[in-house]
C-alpha positions, 0 to 999 in steps of 0.5 A, spaced: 694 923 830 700 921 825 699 914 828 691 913 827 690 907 823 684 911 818 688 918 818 683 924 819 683 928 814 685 934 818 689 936 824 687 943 828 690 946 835 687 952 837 692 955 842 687 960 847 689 967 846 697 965 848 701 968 843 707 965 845 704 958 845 702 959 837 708 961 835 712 955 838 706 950 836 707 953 830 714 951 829 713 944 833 708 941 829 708 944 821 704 938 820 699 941 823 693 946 822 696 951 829 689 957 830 689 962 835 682 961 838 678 967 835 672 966 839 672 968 848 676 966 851 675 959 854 675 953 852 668 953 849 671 958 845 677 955 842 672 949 840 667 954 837 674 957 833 676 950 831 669 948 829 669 954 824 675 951 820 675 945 820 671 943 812 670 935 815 663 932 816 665 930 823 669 933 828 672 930 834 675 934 839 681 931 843 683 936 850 691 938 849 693 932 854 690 926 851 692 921 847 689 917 842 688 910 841 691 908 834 684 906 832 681 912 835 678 915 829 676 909 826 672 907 832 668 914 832 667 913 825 664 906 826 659 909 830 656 915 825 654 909 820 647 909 824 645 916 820 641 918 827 647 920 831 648 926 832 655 925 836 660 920 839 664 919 845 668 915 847 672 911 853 677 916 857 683 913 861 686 916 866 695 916 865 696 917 872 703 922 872 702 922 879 699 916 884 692 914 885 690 917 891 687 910 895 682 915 898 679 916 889 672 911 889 672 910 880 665 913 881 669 919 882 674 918 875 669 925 872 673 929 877 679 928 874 676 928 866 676 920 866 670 916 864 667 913 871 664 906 874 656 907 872 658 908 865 655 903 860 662 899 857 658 898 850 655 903 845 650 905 848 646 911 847 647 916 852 645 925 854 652 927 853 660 925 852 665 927 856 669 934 853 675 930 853 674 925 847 668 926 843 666 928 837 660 931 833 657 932 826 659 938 823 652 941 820 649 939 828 655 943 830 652 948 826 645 948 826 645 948 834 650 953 835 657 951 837 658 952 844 656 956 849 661 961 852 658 961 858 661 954 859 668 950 860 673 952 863 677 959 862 684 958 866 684 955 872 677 955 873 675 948 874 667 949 871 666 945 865 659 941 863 659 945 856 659 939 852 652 937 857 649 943 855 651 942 848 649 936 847 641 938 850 641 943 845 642 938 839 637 932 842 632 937 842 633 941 835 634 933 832 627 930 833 630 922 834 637 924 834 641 920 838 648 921 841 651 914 843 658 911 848 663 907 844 668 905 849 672 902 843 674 909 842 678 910 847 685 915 849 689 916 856 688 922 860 694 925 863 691 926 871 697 931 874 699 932 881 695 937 881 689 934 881 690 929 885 689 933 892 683 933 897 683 941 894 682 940 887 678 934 889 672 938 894 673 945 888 671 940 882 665 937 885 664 944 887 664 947 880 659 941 878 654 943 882 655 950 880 655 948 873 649 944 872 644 949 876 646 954 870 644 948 865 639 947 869 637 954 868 638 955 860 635 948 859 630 945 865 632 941 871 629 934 868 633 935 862 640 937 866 640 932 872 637 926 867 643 922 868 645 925 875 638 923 878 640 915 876 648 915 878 646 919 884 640 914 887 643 908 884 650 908 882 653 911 888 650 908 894 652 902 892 659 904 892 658 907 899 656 900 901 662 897 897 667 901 900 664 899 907 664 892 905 671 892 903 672 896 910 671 890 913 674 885 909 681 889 911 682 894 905 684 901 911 682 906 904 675 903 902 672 908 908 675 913 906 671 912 898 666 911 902 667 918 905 670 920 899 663 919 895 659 922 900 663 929 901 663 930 893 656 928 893 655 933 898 660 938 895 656 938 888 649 939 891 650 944 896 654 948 890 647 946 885 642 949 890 646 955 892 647 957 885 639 955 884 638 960 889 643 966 886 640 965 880 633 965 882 635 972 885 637 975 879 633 978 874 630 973 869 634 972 863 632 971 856 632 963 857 634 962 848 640 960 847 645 964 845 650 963 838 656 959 839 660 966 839 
């Protein structure tokens, strides 16, 4: 954020009920703004703290292991002269501290918090940015509520898709608001070694799935598989036939993309209609969405 070419008027770090971490942040980075998130805890929670404290027109949200392009913040920016949109995402980079895994198709890239292959690569209007490089207008973030806790990731729980939900719930509280792309707006995302495993990679897709039937439940299915309904019957496909081609024209891992493509859709699915069906079970719940706290 020191070297953005528009320097954003404010810096906040909201450290998640960790203490210790506060304090050495605190000492690390006097030039920032370090909070403890007062809100549950998560990652939902940290975002609703730092929203309830930052005095901009916009917020943007950076995760902990991203970097910003120099232009980042200008880029966003740019976008925001249109007074309709309502938020604004931008294009996320893996930073590989690990090797690339050959058998990871780049239409899996959302697994690690990446930007994939079937995303427009121009400002487009889109459903929702991803969590990781984003940004939303203050009085939306408040009118709709902020985040709802009962997403995004707490600890090692691979579950997210709050920006997904939030991003509904604002569309439909602004009649004619749009929330758009712009892949100039941009940052690298550490992927760790951690995240670079068959075993990360079947829980994520599993944590999808389980997190979009909960979407589903809270804001209907049409509305939370609008943009999965086109990648899944259009983007992925083709993937699969191009990792067979490249098979045949003696690329040895373009089968196991393939492969690769067919278990996580699988995974995601199979996790959606289990969660459909444990939630159908339970005692309906009041279907109006919660204050972000």
């Amino acid at each position: 954020m020191r070297r953005q070419s528009r320097r954003p008027d404010e810096v906040i770090l909201v450290v998640d009920h960790n203490p210790e971490l506060l304090d050495r942040a605190a000492t690390a980075f006097r030039d920032v703004r370090c909070v403890p998130n007062v809100c549950s805890r998560g990652l939902s929670g940290a975002r609703n703290t730092g929203v309830e404290l930052a005095g901009c027109d916009v917020i943007g949200f950076l995760d902990d292991d991203a970097v910003a392009a120099p232009d980042w913040v200008e880029q966003l920016m740019q976008a925001y002269e249109d007074e309709a949109v309502l938020g604004v995402g931008g294009w996320i980079r893996p930073d590989w501290r690990a090797p690339r895994p050959d058998w990871l198709p780049d239409e899996f890239l959302w697994v690690v918090g990446c930007s994939y292959a079937g995303l427009p690569t121009t400002r487009t209007e889109v459903r929702n940015p991803i969590g990781a490089n984003m940004s939303f207008r203050r009085e939306v973030l408040t009118a709709v509520g902020g985040f709802d806790p009962r997403f995004g990731r707490l600890g090692a729980d691979a579950a997210g898709c709050e920006e997904t939900e939030f991003a509904i719930r604002a569309r439909r509280t602004y009649t004619g608001g749009r929330i758009v792309l712009e892949p100039a707006a941009s940052c690298d995302h550490a992927v760790g070694p951690d995240r670079v495993t068959h075993r990360y990679f079947r829980r994520r897709c599993a944590a999808e799935g389980r997190s979009k039937a909960l979407v589903s439940r809270l804001a209907g299915s049409k509305a939370a598989l609008s943009t999965e309904r086109a990648y899944v019957c259009r983007i992925l496909p083709r993937a699969v036939g191009h990792g067979l081609r490249a098979t045949l024209q003696g690329d040895r891992h373009g089968a196991s993309r393939a492969w690769s493509i067919v278990e996580g859709t699988a995974l995601a699915a199979v996790s959606y209609l289990a969660t459909t069906w444990r939630l159908g079970r339970c005692r309906p719940r009041d279907r109006a969405y919660p204050a972000g706290r």
